[in-house]
N, C-alpha and C positions, 0 to 999 in steps of 0.2 A: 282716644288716640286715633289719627286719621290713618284711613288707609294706606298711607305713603310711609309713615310712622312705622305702622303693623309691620309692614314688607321689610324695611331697613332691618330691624332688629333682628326676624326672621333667619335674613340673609346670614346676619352677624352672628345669631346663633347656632347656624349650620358650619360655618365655617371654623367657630369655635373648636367645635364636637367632630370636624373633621381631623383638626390640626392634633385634639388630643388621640384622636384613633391611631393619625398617623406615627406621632410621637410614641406610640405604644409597639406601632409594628418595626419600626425602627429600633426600639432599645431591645426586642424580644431577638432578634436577625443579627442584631450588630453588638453585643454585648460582649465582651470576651468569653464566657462561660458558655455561648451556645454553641452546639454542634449542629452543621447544617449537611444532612445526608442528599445520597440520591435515591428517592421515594417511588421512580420509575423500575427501579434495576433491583429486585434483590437481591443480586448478588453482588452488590456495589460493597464493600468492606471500609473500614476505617483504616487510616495508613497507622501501622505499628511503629515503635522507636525505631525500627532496621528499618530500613529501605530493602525494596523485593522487586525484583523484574515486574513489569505486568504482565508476562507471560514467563515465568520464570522453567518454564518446561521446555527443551527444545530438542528435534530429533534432525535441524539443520535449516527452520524456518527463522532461526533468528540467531545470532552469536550470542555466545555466554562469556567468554574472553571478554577483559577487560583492554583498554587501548585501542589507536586507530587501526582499522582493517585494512590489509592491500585489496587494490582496487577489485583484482581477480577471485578473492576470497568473499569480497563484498557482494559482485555480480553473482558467483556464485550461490550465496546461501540466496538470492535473489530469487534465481534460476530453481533452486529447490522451493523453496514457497509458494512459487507459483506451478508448480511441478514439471518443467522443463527441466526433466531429467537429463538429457544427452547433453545438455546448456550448462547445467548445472557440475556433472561429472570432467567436462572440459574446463573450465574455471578453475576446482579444485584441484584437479589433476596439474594445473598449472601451479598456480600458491605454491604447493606443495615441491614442485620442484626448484624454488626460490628458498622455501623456508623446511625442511624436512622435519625439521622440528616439533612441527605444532600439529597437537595431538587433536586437536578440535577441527581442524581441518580432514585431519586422516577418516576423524567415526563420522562425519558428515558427507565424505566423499564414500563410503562405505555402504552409509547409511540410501544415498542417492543412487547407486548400482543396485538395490535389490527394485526400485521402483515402484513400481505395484503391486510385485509378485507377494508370496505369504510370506512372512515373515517371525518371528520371535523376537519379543523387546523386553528389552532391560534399561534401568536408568541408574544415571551415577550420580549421587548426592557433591560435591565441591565446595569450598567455603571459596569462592572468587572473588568477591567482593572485600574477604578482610585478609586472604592469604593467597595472590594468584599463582604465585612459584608452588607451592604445595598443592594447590589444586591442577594446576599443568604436570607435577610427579603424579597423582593418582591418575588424569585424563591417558597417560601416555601408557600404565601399565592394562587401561582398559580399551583404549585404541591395539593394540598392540594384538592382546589376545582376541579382537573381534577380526582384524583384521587376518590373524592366523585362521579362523574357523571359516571365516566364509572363503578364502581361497585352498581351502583344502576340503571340498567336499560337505561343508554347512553344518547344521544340527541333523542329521538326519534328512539332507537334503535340503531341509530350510534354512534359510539364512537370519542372521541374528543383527538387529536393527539396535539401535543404542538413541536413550536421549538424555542430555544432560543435564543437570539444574544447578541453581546457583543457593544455596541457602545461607550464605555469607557468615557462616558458623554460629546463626541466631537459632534458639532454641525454638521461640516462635515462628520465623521463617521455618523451619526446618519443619515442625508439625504441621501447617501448612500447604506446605509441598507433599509432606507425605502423605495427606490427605487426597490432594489432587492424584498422585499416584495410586494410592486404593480404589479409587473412583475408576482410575483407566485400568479398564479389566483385560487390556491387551499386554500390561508389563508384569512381567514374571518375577522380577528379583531387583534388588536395588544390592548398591555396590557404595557404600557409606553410611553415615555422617562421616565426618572428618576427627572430629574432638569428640572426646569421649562424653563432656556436659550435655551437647547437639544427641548423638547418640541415646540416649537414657530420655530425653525428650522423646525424641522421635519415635522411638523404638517402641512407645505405649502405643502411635497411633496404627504403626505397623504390624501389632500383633492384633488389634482389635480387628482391621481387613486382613486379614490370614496371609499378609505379604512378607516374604522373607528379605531381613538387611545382612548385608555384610559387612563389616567394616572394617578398613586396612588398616586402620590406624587406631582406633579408638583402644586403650590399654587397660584404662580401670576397672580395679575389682569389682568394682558395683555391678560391670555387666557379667558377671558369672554368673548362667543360672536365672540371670533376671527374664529372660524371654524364650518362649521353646522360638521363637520369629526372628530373632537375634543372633547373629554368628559372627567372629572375625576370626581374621589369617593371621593379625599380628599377637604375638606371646601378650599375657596381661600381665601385671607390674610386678605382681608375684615372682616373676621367672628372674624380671632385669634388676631388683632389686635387690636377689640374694646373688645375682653373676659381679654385679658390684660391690656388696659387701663383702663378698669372698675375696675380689680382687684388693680390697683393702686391709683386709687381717692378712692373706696370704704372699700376695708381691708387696704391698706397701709396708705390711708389718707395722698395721696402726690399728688402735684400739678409738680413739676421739675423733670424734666428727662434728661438723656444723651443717647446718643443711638451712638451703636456702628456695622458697619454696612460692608460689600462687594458692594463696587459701580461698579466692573465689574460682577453683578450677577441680572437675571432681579429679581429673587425671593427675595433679600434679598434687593433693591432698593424698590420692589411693599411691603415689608409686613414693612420698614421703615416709607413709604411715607404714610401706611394707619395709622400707630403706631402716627404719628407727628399728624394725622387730627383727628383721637380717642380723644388724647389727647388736643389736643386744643378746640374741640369741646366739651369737659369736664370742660373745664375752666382752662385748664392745659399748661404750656408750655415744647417742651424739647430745651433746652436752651444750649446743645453742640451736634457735630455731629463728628462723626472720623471715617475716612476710613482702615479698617484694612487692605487694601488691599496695600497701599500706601507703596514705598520702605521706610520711613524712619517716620512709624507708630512705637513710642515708648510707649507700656504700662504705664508706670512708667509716664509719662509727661502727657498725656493721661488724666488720672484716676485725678493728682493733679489740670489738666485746670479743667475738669467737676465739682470739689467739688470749684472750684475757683470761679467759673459760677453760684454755688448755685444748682447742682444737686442734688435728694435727692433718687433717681432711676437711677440704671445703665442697660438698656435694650441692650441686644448682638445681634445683628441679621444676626448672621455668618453663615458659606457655609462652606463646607466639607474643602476647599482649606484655610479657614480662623479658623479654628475651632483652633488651635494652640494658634494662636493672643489673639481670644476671652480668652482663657482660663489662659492666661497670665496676662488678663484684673482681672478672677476670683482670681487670686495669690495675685497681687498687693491689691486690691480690700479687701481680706483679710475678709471679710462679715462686714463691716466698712457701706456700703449703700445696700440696697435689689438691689438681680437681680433678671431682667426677660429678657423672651428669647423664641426664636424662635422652630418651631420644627426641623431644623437642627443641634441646640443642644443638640436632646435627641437621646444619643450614649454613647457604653458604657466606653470611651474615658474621657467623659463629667466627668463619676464618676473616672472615675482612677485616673485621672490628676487634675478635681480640686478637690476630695477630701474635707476634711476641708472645705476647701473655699468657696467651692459650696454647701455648706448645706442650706437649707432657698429657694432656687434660685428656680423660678417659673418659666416652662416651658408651654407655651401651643400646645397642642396635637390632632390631631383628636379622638382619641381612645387609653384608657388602658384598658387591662384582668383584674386588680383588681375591675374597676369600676361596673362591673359586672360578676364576678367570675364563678356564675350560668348558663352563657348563653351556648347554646351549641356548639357554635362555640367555646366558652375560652374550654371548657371541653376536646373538640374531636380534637382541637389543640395540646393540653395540651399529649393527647394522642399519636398523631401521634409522634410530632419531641421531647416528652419527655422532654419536659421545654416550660415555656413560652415564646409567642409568641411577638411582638410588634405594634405599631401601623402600620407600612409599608406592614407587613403581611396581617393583618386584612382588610388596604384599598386596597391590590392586590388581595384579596381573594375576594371580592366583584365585584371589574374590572374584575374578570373574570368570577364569578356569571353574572353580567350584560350583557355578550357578550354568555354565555351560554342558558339564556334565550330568545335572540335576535334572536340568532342561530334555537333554539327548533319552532320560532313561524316562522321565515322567512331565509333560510339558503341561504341566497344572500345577496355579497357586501350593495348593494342598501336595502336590506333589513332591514337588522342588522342596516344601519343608521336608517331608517324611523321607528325601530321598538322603538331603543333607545329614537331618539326624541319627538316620539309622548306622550303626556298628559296623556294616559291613561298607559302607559309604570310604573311598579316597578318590585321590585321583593327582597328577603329577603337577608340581606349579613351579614356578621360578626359584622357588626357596627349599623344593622337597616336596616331599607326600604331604597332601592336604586330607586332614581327616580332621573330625572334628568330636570335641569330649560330651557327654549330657548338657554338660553348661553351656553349648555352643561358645566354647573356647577352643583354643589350637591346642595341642600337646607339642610342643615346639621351644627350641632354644632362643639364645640371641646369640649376638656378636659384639662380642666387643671392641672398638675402634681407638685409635688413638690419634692427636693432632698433633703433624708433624711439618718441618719445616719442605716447599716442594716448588722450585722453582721454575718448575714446567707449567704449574697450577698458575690460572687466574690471577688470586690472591695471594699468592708466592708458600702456601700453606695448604695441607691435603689431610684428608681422614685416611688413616691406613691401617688393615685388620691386625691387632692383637694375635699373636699368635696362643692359642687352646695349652 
């Protein structure tokens, strides 16, 4: 073979052996099944099914609010990230006289007045992303009591700094975050989950760093007892579930119930399961059961098995994800048999949409502003964000009263637990004396509420207390 020969083939055989290398790196890179990391960062993550801030932590370096920002609120949170404090306090100080409302603006304008000086931080867990109305009720009850403490003389002087986070009521997000929160050995106390499923998550990671949660809202039995790191203000299902079966043996003078429920929710499985035992223990049965969560849950079929069954109460006991269903339950339903219902269906959704329907329908509540209109928390509320408040407010305004106080007698991790837990522990909140039992539960009632026709309201329809 001559050497001209040699070289050609050569050539041909490199090229070959390149094309299969490359054809190798290419299906290894580009194949559905690969994951391609960042090898540089390790602390680069994989993105989870929820979507999560890339900084989901903020103490006024970034908004957590969902929708567009006015301009002033925009520059503002600008003005604090870059720490142009006195830039930053004019901006908000402005927003805020346009929108009085928004509780996000109030702990960052709060948050931007302590400046440099020392400080004491706490953070508030929000589901924003899948609930922003409910997570602006809890922002507003912990705006509220920050803003009480540092203009009346601080924690002992110091003043208390707030950051917020967004865990969009993802179990994952939420461990997560709590994570990042144990890590910042500057925050004393957290003020959430939202949902009791988030909660019971979360709350493993919070007791493993010695960080105490509080939660205004999380209900279920589950957390009884589950965490000495675990506390909330709101009553657990146990309370609201025998305040409604008694209101059904005793004003309705019924014995049969149907209950309509979210079996992928620990909250609304735990305040079911105590609704059935109320009730049975009353001499009562409920005698159908239906999973609103279920893909081929038909209202209409629904509503005709239970009156079929001899139901004579239709009990809702829906979740933010199910609150649709339930209320389709209210359509059909047509006020034909009394409803009762959970406190996840006191929303102002509940009045929109059932309307009509839901007139009569008994909600039980930890707390309304009417039931005591005089107290000074309903007044100075009333004052601040210019309308009234709701029960979610009232119980995050107290969670964060109780870590205020925790803070003022012991401003350590370890502290703040031992201070919450111990017996001789209260201290005064929007809804009462806050003390709290072994099981870091409330010993606390509810209220009962009823939807009535109100044509001063919005939606031409109002929740108004049950008279005791």
């Amino acid at each position: 073979m001559s050497q001209k020969n040699e070289t050609t083939v050569l050539v041909l055989t490199l090229l070959i052996m390149l094309g299969i290398v490359g054809l190798g790196v290419w299906w290894f890179l580009l194949r559905p099944d690969t994951k391609i990391g960042n090898f540089n960062n390790p602390n680069t993550q994989s993105p989870s099914n929820n979507q999560s801030l890339p900084n989901p932590i903020s103490f006024g370096e970034q908004a957590i609010t969902t929708g567009d920002l006015a301009s002033t609120k925009r520059t503002g949170i600008e003005a604090l990230a870059a720490k142009k404090y006195d830039q930053a306090i004019a901006n908000l100080e402005a927003t805020l006289r346009t929108n009085k409302n928004d509780p996000e603006t109030l702990i960052f304008l709060n948050n931007a007045r302590i400046k440099d000086q020392k400080s004491y931080a706490i953070a508030v867990s929000v589901p924003m992303g899948s609930d922003p109305n409910g997570s602006l009720e809890i922002l507003r009850g912990v705006a509220q009591a920050q803003n009480e403490i540092n203009q009346a003389g601080k924690i002992n002087g110091v003043a208390l700094k707030v950051a917020i986070t967004n865990d969009n009521n993802s179990p994952e997000i939420a461990q997560q975050i709590a994570t990042q929160l144990v890590n910042n050995q500057n925050v004393l106390g957290v003020v959430g989950p939202f949902s009791s499923d988030v909660t019971l998550a979360a709350g493993t990671v919070y007791q493993s760093g010695q960080l105490v949660a509080i939660s205004p809202t999380s209900t279920s039995v589950k957390l009884s007892g589950f965490s000495p790191y675990v506390f909330r203000t709101v009553p657990s299902d146990y309370v609201a579930a025998r305040a409604l079966a008694n209101y059904m043996e005793t004003k309705l003078q019924q014995k049969n119930a149907a209950v309509f429920f979210n079996s992928q929710s620990a909250y609304s499985q735990s305040l079911k399961a105590e609704f059935v035992s109320a009730v049975s223990l009353a001499g009562g049965q409920v005698s159908s059961e239906f999973d609103l969560s279920k893909a081929d849950f038909r209202a209409v079929k629904s509503v005709e098995q239970a009156t079929q069954r001899g139901a004579k109460v239709l009990m809702l006991v829906s979740t933010t994800e199910t609150l649709d269903r339930a209320l389709q339950v209210v359509q059909v339903n047509r006020k034909q048999l009394p409803l009762l219902a959970g406190d996840d269906t006191y929303s102002p959704k509940t009045l929109e949409v059932g309307g009509e329907a839901a007139v009569g329908m008994v909600v039980a509540v930890p707390w309304h502003i009417d039931a005591n209109p005089q107290a000074s928390f309903a007044r100075q509320s009333k004052q601040l964000w210019g309308a009234k408040v709701n029960w979610r407010t009232a119980l995050a305004y107290d969670a964060t009263q109780a870590l205020i106080s925790a803070i003022e007698r012991n401003p350590t991790r370890t502290g703040v637990q031992q201070t919450l837990a111990s017996s001789e522990f209260s201290t005064q909140g929007a809804s009462g004396t806050v003390q709290f039992l072994p099981s870091g539960d409330r010993n606390a009632t509810v209220q009962l509420v009823k939807i009535v026709p109100n044509q001063e309201a919005e939606s031409g329809y109002d929740f108004v207390p049950v008279p005791r």
